[in-house]
NUTOR-130755 format. One record per residue (C-alpha): x negated, y, z; residue number from 1. Coordinates in pm, 1 decimal, decimal comma. Example, Ala and Ser with C-alpha at 12.3 -4.5 7.8 and 13.67 -1.06 7.14 Angstrom:
BEGIN
px / py / pz / nr
-1230,0 / -450,0 / 780,0 / 1
-1367,0 / -106,0 / 714,0 / 2
// end
This chain:
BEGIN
px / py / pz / nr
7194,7 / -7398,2 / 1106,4 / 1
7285,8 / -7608,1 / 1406,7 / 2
6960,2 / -7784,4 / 1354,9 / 3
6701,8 / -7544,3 / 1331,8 / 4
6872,2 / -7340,9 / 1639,2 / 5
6797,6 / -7728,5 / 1848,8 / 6
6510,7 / -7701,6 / 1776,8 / 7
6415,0 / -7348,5 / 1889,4 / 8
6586,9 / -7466,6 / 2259,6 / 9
6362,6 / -7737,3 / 2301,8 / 10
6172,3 / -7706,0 / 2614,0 / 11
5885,9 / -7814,8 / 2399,8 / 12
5907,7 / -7691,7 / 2052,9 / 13
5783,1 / -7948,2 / 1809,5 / 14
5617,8 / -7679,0 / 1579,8 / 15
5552,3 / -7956,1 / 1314,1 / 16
5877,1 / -8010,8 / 1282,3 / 17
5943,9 / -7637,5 / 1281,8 / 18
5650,6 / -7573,9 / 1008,6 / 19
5824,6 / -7787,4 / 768,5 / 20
6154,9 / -7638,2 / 802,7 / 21
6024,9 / -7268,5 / 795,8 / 22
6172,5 / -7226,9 / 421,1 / 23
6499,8 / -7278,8 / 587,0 / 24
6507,0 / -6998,3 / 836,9 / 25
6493,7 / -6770,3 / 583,3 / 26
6864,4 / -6834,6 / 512,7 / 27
6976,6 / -6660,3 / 906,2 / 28
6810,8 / -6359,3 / 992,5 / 29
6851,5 / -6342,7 / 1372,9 / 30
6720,8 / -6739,2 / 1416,3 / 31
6411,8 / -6597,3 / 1187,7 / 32
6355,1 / -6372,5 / 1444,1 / 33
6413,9 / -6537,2 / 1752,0 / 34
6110,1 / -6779,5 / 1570,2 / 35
5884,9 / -6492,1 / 1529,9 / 36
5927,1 / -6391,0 / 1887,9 / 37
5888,9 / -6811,1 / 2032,3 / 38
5601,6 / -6839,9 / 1805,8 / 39
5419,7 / -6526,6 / 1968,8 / 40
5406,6 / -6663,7 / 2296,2 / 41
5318,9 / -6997,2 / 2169,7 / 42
5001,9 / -6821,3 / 1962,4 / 43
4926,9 / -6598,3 / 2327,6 / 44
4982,5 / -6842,7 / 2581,5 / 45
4952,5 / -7259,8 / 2467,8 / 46
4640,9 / -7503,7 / 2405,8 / 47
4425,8 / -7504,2 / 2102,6 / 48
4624,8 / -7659,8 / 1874,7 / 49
4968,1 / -7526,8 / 1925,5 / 50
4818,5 / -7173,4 / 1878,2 / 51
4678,3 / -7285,6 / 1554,0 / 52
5007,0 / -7437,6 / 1422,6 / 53
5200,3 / -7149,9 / 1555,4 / 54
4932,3 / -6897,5 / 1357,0 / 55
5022,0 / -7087,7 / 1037,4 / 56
5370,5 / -7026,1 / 1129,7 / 57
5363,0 / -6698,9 / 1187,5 / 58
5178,5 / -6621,2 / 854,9 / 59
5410,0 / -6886,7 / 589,1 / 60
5688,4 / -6667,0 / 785,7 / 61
5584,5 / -6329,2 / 718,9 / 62
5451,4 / -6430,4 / 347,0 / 63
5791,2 / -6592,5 / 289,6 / 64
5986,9 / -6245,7 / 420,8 / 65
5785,4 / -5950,2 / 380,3 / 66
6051,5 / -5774,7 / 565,0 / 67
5970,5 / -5905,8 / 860,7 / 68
5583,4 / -5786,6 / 828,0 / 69
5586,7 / -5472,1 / 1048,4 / 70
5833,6 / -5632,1 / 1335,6 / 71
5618,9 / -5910,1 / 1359,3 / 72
5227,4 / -5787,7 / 1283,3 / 73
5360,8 / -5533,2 / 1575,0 / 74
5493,6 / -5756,8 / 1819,9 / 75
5193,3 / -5963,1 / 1743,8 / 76
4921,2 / -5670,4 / 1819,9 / 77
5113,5 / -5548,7 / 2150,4 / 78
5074,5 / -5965,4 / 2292,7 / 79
4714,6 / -5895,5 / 2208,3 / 80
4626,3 / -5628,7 / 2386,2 / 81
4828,5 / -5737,7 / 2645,2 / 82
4666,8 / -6051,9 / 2704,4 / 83
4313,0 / -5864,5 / 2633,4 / 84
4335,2 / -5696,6 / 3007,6 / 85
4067,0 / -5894,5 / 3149,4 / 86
3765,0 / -6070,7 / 2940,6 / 87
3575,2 / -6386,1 / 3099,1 / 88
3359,5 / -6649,4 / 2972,8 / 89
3620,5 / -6876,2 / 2961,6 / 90
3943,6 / -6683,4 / 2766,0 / 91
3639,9 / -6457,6 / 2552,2 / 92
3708,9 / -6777,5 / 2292,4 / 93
4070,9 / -6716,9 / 2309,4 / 94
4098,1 / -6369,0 / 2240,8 / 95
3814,6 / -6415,4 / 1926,7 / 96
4091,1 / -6631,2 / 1815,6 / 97
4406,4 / -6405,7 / 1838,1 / 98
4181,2 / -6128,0 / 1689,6 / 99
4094,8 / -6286,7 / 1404,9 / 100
4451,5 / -6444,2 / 1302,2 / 101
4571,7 / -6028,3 / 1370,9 / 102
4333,6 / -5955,4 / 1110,1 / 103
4428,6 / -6225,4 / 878,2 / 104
4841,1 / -6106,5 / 921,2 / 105
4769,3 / -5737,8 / 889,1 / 106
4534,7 / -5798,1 / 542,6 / 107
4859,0 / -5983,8 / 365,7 / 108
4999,2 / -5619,2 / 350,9 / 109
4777,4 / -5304,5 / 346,2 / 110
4989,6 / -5044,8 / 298,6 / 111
5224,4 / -5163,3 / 604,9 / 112
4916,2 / -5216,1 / 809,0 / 113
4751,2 / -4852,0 / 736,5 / 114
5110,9 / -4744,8 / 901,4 / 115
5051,5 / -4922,1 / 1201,0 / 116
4654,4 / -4908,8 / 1270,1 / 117
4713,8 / -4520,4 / 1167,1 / 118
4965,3 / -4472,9 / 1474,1 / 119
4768,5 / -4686,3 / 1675,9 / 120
4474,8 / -4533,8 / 1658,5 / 121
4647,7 / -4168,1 / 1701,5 / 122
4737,7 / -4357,0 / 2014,9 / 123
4382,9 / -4443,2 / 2148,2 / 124
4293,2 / -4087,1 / 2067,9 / 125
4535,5 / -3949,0 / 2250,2 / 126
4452,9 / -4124,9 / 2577,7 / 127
4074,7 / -4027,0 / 2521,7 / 128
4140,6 / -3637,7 / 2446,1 / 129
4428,1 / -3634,1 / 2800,3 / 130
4123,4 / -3814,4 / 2996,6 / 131
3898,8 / -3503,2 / 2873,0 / 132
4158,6 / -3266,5 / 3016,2 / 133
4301,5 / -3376,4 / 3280,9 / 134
3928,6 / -3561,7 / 3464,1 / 135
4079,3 / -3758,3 / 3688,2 / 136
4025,3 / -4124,5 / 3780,1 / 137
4292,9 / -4251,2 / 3690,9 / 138
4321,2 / -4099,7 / 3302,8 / 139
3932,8 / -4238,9 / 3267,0 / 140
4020,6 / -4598,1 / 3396,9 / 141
4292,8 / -4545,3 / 3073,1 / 142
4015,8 / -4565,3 / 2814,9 / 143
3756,5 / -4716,6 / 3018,0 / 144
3950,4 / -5094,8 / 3050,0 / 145
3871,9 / -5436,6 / 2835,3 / 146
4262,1 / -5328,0 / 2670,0 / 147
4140,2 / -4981,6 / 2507,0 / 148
3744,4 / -5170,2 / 2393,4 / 149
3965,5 / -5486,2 / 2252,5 / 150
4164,3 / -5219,0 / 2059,3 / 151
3840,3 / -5067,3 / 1981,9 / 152
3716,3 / -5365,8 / 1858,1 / 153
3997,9 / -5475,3 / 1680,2 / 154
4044,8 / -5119,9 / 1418,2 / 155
3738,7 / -5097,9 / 1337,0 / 156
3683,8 / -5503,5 / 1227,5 / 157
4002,9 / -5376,5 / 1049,8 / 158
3895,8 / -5075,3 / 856,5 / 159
3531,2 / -5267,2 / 799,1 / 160
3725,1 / -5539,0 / 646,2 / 161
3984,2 / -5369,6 / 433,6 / 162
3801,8 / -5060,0 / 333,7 / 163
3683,7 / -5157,1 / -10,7 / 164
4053,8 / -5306,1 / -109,0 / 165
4250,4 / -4991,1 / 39,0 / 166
4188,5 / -4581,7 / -10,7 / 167
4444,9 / -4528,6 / 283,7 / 168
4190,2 / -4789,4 / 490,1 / 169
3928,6 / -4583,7 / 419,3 / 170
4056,1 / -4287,3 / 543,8 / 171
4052,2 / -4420,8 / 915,4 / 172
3672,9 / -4451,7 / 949,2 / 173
3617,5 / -4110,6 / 1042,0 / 174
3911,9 / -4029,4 / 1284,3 / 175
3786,8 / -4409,5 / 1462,7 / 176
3431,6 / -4326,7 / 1468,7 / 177
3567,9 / -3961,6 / 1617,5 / 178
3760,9 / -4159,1 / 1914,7 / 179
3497,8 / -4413,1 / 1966,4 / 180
3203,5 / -4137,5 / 2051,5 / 181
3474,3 / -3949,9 / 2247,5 / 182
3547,9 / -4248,6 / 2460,4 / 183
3139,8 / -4289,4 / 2532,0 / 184
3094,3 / -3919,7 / 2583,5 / 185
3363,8 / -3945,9 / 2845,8 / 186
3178,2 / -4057,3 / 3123,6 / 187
2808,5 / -4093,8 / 2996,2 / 188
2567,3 / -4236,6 / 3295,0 / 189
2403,6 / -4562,5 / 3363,9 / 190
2699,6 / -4703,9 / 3503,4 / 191
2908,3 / -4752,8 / 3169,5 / 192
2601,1 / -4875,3 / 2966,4 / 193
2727,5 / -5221,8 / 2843,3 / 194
3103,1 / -4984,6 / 2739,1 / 195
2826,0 / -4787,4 / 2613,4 / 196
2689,9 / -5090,5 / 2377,0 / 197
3014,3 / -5210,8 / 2320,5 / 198
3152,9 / -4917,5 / 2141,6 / 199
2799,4 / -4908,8 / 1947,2 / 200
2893,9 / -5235,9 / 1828,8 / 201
3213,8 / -5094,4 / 1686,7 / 202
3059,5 / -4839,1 / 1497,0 / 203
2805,8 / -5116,1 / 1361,1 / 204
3093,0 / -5275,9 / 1234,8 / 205
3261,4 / -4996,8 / 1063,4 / 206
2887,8 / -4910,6 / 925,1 / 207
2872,8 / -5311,1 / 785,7 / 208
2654,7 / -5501,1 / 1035,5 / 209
2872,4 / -5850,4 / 942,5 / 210
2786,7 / -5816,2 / 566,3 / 211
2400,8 / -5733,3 / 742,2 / 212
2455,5 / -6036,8 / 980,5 / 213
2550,9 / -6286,8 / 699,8 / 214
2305,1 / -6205,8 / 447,7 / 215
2071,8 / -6418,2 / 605,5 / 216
2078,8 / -6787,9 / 645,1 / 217
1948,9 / -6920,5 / 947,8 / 218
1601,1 / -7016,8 / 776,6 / 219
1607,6 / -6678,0 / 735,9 / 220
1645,6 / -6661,2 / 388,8 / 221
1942,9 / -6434,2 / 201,4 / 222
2234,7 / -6629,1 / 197,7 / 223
2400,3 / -6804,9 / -90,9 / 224
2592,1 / -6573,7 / -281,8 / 225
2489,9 / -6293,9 / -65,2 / 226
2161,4 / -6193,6 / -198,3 / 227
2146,6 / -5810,1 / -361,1 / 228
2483,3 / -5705,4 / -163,4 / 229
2494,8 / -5388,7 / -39,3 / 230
2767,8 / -5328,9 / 107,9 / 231
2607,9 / -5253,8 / 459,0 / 232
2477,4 / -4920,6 / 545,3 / 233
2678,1 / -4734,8 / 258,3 / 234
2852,3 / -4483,5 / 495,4 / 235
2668,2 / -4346,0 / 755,4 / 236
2772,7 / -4408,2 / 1095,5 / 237
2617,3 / -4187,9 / 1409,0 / 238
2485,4 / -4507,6 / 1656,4 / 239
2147,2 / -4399,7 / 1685,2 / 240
2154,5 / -4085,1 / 1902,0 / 241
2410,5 / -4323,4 / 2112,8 / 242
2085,8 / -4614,7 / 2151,4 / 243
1809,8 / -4299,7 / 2220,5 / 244
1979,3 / -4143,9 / 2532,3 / 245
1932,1 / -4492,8 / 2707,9 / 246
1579,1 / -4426,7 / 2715,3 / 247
1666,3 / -4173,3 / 2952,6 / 248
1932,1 / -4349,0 / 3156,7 / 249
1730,4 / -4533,4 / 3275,8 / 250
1410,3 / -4565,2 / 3473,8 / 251
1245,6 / -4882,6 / 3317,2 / 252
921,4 / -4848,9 / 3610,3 / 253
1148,2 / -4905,4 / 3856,7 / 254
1103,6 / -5199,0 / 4046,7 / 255
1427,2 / -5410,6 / 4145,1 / 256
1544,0 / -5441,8 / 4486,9 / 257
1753,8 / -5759,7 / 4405,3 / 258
1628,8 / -6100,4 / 4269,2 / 259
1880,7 / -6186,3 / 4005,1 / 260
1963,5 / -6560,5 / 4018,3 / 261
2125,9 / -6568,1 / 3648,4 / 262
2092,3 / -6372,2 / 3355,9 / 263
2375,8 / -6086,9 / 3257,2 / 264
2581,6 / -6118,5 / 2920,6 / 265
2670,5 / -5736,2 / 2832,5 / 266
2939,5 / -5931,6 / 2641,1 / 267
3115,1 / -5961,0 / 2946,5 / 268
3090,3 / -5644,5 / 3130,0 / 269
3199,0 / -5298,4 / 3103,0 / 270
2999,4 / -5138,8 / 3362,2 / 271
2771,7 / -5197,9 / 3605,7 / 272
2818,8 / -5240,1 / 3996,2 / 273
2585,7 / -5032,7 / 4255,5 / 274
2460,1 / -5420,6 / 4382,4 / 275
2399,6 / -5503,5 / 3992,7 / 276
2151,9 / -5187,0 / 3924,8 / 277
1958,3 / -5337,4 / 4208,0 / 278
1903,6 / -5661,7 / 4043,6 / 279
1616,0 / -5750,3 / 3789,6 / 280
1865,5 / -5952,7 / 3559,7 / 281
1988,3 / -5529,7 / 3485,8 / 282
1745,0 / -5356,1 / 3368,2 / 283
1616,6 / -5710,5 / 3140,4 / 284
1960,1 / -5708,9 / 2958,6 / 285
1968,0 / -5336,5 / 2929,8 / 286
1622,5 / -5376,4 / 2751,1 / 287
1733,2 / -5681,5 / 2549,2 / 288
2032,3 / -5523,7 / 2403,4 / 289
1879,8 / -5188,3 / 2338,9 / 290
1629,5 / -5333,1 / 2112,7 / 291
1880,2 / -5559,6 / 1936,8 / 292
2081,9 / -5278,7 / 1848,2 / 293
1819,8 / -5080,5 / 1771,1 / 294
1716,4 / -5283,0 / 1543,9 / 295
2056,9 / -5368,8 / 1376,6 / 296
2136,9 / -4958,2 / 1356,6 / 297
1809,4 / -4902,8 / 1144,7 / 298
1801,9 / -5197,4 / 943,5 / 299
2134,7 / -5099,6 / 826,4 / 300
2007,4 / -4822,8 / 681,2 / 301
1642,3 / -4948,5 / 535,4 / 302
1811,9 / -4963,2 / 190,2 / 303
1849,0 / -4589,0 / 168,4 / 304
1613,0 / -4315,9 / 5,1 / 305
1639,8 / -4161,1 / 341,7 / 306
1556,7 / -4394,4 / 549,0 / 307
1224,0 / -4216,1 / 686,2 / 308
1370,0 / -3954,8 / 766,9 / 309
1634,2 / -4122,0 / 960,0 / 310
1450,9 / -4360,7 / 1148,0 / 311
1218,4 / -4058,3 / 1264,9 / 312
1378,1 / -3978,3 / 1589,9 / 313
1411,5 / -4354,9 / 1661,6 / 314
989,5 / -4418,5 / 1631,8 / 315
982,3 / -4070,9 / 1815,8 / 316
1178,3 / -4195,6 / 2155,4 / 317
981,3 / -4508,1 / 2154,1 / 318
639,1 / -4434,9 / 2105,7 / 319
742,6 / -4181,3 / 2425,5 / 320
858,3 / -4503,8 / 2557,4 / 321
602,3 / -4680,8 / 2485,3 / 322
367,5 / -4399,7 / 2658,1 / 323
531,5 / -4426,1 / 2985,8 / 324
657,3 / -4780,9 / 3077,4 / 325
403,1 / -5019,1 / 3223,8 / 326
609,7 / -5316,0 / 3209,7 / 327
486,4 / -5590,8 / 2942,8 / 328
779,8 / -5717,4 / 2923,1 / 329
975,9 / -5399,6 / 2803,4 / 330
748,2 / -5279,2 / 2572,1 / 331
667,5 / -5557,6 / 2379,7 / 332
946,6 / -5604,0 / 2148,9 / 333
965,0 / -5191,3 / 2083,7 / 334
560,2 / -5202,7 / 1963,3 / 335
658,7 / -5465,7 / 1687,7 / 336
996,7 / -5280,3 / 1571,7 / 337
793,2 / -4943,3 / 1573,8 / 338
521,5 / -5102,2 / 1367,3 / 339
818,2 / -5248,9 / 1101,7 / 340
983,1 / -4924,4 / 1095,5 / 341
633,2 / -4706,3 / 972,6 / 342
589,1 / -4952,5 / 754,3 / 343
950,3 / -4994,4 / 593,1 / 344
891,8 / -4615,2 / 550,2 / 345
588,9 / -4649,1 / 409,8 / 346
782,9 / -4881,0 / 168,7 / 347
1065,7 / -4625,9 / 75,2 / 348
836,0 / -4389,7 / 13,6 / 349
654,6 / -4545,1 / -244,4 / 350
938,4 / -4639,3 / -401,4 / 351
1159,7 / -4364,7 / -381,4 / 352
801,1 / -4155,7 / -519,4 / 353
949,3 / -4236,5 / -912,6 / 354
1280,4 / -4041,2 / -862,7 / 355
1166,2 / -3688,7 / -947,2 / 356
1455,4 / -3543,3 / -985,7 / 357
1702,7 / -3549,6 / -674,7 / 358
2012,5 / -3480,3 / -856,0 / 359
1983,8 / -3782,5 / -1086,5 / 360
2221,5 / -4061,6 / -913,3 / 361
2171,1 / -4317,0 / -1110,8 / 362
1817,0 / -4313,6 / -1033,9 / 363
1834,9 / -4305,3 / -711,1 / 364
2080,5 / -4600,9 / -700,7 / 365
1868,6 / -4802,3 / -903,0 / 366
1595,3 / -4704,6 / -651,8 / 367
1801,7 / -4830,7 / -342,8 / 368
1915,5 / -5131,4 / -534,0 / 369
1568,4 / -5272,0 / -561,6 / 370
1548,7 / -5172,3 / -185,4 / 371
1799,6 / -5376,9 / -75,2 / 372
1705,1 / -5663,5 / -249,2 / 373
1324,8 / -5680,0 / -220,0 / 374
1193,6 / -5970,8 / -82,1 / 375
911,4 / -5772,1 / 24,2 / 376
1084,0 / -5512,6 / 244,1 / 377
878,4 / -5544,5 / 592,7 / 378
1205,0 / -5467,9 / 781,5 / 379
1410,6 / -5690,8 / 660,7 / 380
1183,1 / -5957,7 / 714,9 / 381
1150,1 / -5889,0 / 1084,3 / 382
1506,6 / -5829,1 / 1125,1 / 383
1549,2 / -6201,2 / 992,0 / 384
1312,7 / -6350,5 / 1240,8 / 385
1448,9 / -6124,7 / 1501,1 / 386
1836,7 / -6227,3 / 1408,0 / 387
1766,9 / -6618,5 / 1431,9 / 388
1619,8 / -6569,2 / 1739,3 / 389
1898,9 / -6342,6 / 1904,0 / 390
2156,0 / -6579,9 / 1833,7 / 391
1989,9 / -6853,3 / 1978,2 / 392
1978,0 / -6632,8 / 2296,7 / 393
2358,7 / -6523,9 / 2261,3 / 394
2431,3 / -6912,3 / 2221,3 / 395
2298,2 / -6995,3 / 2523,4 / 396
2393,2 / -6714,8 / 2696,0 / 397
2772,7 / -6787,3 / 2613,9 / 398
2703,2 / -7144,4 / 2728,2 / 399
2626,3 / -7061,4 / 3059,2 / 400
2942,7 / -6851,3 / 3078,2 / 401
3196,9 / -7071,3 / 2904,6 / 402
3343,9 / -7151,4 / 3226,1 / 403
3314,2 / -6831,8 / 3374,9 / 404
3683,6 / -6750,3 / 3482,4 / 405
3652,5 / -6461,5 / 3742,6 / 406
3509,3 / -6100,7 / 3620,7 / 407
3186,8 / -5985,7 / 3611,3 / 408
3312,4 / -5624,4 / 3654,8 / 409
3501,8 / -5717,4 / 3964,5 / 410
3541,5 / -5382,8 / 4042,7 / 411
3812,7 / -5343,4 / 3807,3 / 412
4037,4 / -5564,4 / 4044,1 / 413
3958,7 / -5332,9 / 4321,0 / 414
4038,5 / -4986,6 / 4135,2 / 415
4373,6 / -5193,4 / 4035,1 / 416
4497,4 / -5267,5 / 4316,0 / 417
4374,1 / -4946,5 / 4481,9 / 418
4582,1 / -4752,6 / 4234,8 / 419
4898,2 / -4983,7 / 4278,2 / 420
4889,5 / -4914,3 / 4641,3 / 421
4827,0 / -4560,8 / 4556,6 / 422
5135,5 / -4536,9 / 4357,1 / 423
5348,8 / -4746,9 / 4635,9 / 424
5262,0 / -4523,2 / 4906,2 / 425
5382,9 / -4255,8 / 4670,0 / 426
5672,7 / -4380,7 / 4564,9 / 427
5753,2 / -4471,2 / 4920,5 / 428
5672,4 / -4066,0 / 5029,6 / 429
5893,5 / -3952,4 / 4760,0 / 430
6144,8 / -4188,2 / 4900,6 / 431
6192,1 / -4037,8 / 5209,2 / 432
6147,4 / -3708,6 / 5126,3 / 433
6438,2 / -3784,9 / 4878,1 / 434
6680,5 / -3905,3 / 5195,4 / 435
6540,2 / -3647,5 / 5454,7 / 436
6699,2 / -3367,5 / 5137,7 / 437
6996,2 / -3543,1 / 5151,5 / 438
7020,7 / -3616,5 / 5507,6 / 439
6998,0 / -3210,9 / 5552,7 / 440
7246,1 / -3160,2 / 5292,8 / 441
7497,5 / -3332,1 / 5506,8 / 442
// end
């Protein structure tokens, strides 16, 4: 015992040493413990490679003493979040990485982790529905913050993930997808578009755009192994009414005021500044990421027998779209991805022509089957080409911003430290109103 506690008051903790002694810990309870808690900052807070070893830590711990699941896959979620209040070019690697070793911890147990995402989640929609009622700045700045969107994020990769294994998972797409069109109803202008996109993202995810995104290779062929899945697009999720109002947000004739002299990555804002909707580089990624996830939101639904039906409003808003904007540029990318879309209906409907008989299931399966899988199917095709070429963008995009370590949304250091001094000149009031009472008392 009197080694492993040296070795937890080491300035430097040699987490080697520590990973092949972790059997041992088992054996005192409140050293196990004092690990956990040591190993969470190290996984928050230290280079690369210490946040690696003290991942695997963390998980032989928890696998060795499923006890210690909930204390620690807790602890673990609340350092997140915490360290999720800001989200640059340079720590957007960072948190990708304490995301995805949360997920990996909370999958080990299922039924533990329902517990927790369930009261989590009550949590988020608890702030959304008091920002509803009570409309005041400082209830919207609540939900509208890089913590609430990384928590966002972070349920619904979650429930997408651990649906299929877990009935209790399941149950949480609906009250997620409820908070996450609450929180973009909240405040729904121009000015929150990229919180806007990034919530749309979330509900891509619980609808299956990762199975979507990894079904192709980057030659653009179906991945190995990957080829007739369908687990994308099986429940639907409501993005596309979400994607149409931007259309008219938005004023896509208007000419800029402001030369931009870089490119925007949505990835790293949450809204956009009064100087920043002057600037061309605005209304270029507004355009760029509407079509992208346009695109995603009906492609993962071009396996279903109702596909032209749903994609109906969609080609509706842009071929209005397409009637009023006179900028090349804009329109360009919408023609082709109307054109795909009449023609991927086209497609359904010839094959969906067999099933006479609505109420036969099986059929109708069968029928969707050969949708999914048809190496003929016009929109999958594009949405291949269109995929290969978007990451390339994203790549370079992230490139330029890698070193990025001061916000894009610097406004959000302003409305913080307006509200701080807010609260100290409040405090401060109270204060003396406090002694003048007990000054007149005496």
């Amino acid at each position: 015992m009197g080694q492993l506690k040296a070795m937890l008051e080491e300035s430097i903790l040699d987490l080697r040493k520590i990973l092949n002694h972790i059997g041992k810990f088992s054996k005192y309870p409140k050293l196990l413990q004092s690990l956990l808690k040591k190993m969470c900052v190290v996984w928050s807070q230290d280079d690369d490679s210490r946040r690696v070893l003290a991942l695997i830590i963390l998980m032989k711990a928890v696998k060795k003493n499923p006890d210690y699941f909930s204390s620690c896959s807790r602890g673990m979620y609340l350092v997140y979040v915490k360290s999720s209040k800001f989200i640059y070019g340079s720590n957007i690697g960072k948190n990708n990485f304490m995301k995805n070793g949360l997920l990996e911890l909370y999958s080990l147990d299922l039924n533990e982790a329902y517990k927790h995402a369930f009261v989590f989640i009550r949590q988020l929609a608890i702030t959304v529905r008091k920002a509803f009622l009570r409309a005041s700045k400082e209830d919207t700045r609540a939900v509208y913050n890089w913590q609430f969107i990384c928590s966002l994020r972070f349920w619904s990769e979650f429930v997408s993930r651990n649906a299929n294994s877990s009935e209790l998972v399941r149950t949480l797409v609906h009250p997620l997808v409820q908070v996450i069109l609450g929180t973009v109803s909240l405040s729904p202008g121009s000015r929150w578009i990229a919180l806007r996109f990034h919530c749309v993202e979330c509900l891509h995810i619980l609808a299956g755009v990762v199975q979507l995104r990894n079904r192709f290779s980057d030659d653009g062929e179906p991945a190995a192994g990957t080829a007739g899945a369908s687990s994308f697009g099986t429940s639907l999720v409501p993005s596309l009414p979400l994607l149409l109002d931007v259309f008219r947000l938005f004023d896509f004739n208007k000419r800029s005021s402001m030369a931009s002299s870089a490119p925007m990555d949505l990835r790293l804002m949450l809204h956009f500044s009064p100087s920043q909707r002057r600037e061309t580089a605005c209304l270029d990624a507004v355009c760029s990421w509407l079509h992208d996830f346009l695109t995603e939101s009906l492609t993962l639904y071009a396996g279903s027998v109702a596909f032209p039906e749903y994609s109906l409003p969609a080609v509706t808003e842009m071929r209005a779209f397409l009637k009023t904007c006179r900028v090349a540029n804009f329109t360009r990318n919408f023609k082709v991805l109307v054109k795909k879309v009449k023609e991927h209906a086209d497609f359904v409907k010839k094959r969906r022509s067999c099933v006479k008989n609505l109420t036969d299931s099986q059929a109708i399966t069968a029928v969707e089957a050969g949708l999914t899988t048809a190496s003929d199917s016009p929109l999958f095709a594009y949405y291949a080409i269109h995929r290969k070429a978007r990451v390339l963008e994203l790549t370079a995009l992230a490139e330029r911003f890698k070193n990025e370590d001061t916000a894009l949304d610097a406004e959000d250091h302003k409305s913080a430290k307006k509200t701080k001094e807010r609260l100290q000149k409040k405090s401060s009031a109270d204060a003396r109103i406090h002694e003048g009472r007990r000054g007149g008392g005496e």
